[in-house]
C-alpha positions in Angstrom: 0.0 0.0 0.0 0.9 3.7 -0.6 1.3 5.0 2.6 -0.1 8.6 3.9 3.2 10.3 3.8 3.5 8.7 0.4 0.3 9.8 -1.4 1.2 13.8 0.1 4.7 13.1 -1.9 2.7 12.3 -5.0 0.1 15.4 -3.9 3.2 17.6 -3.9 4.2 16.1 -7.4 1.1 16.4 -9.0 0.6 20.0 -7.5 4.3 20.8 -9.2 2.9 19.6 -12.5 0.1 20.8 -12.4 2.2 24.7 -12.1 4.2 23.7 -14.8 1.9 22.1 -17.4 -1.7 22.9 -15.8 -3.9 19.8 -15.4 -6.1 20.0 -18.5 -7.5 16.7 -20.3 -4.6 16.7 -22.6 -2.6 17.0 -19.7 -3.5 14.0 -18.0 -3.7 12.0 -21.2 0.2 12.7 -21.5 0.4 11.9 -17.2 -1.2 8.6 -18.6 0.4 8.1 -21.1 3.9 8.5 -19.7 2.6 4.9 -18.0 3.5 3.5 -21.4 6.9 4.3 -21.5 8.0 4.0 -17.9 6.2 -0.3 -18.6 8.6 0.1 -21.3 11.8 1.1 -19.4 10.8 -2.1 -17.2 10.7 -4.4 -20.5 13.6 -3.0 -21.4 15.7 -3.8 -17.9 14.3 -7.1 -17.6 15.2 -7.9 -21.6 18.8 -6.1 -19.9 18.9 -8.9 -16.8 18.1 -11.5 -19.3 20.5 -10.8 -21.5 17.8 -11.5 -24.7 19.6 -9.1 -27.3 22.6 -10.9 -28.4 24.2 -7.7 -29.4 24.3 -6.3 -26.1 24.4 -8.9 -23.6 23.5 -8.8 -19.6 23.3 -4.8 -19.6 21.1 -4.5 -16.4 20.2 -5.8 -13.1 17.3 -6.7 -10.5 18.1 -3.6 -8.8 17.6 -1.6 -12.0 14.3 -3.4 -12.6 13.3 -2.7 -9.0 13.5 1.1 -9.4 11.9 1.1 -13.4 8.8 -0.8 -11.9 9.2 2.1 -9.1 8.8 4.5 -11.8 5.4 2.8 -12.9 4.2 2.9 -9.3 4.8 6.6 -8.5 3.9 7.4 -12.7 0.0 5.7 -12.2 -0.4 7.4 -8.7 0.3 10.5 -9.9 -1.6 10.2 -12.9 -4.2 8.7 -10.7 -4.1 11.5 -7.8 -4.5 13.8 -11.5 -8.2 12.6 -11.3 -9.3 12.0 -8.4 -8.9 13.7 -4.9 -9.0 10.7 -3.0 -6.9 8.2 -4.7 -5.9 6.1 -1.6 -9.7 5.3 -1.5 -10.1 3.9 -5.0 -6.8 2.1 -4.9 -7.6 0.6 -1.8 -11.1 -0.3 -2.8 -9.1 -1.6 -6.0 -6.5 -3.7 -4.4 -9.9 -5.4 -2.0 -11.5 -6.7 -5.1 -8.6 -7.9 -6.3 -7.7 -9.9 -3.2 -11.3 -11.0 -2.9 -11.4 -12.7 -6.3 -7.6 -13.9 -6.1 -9.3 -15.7 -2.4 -6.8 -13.7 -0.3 -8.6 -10.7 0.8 -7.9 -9.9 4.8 
């Protein structure tokens, strides 16, 4: 779970966008777009750790994987927090259908 001093982090960096690039629709089609790339960075590091392009080898590792999948955490709460005031609420209300129908809800 994102954690209260985490989602005011991602307040703060959807307040700073929203000064720079204001938070119109096109706005937060590119805040939801940028999803795509950073899921592409983490394709690309985990291609990297398996070494699948023969040109290039082993050029990255679970640690750099770890922080691209970061990226695509903090990229969708941000884009998230963009529509919604309370996105703790809806993610949490997310993650609790998805636990009931995986059988491991708490």
């Amino acid at each position: 779970m994102i954690s209260p001093d985490q989602w005011s982090t991602i307040r703060s960096l959807v307040d700073w966008l929203d000064a720079e690039n204001g938070r119109s629709d096109a706005e937060i089609s590119l805040r939801i777009l940028k999803l795509t790339e950073e899921a592409g960075e983490v394709a690309q590091a985990w291609i990297g750790v398996q070494g699948q392009n023969p040109r290039k080898g082993v050029t990255h590792t679970h640690p750099d994987v770890q922080d691209e999948l970061c990226d695509v955490i903090v990229t969708a709460a941000v884009a998230l927090a963009s529509l919604i005031d309370n996105p703790g609420y809806v993610l949490d209300a997310k993650l609790a259908k998805i636990a009931a129908r995986a059988g491991t809800a708490s």
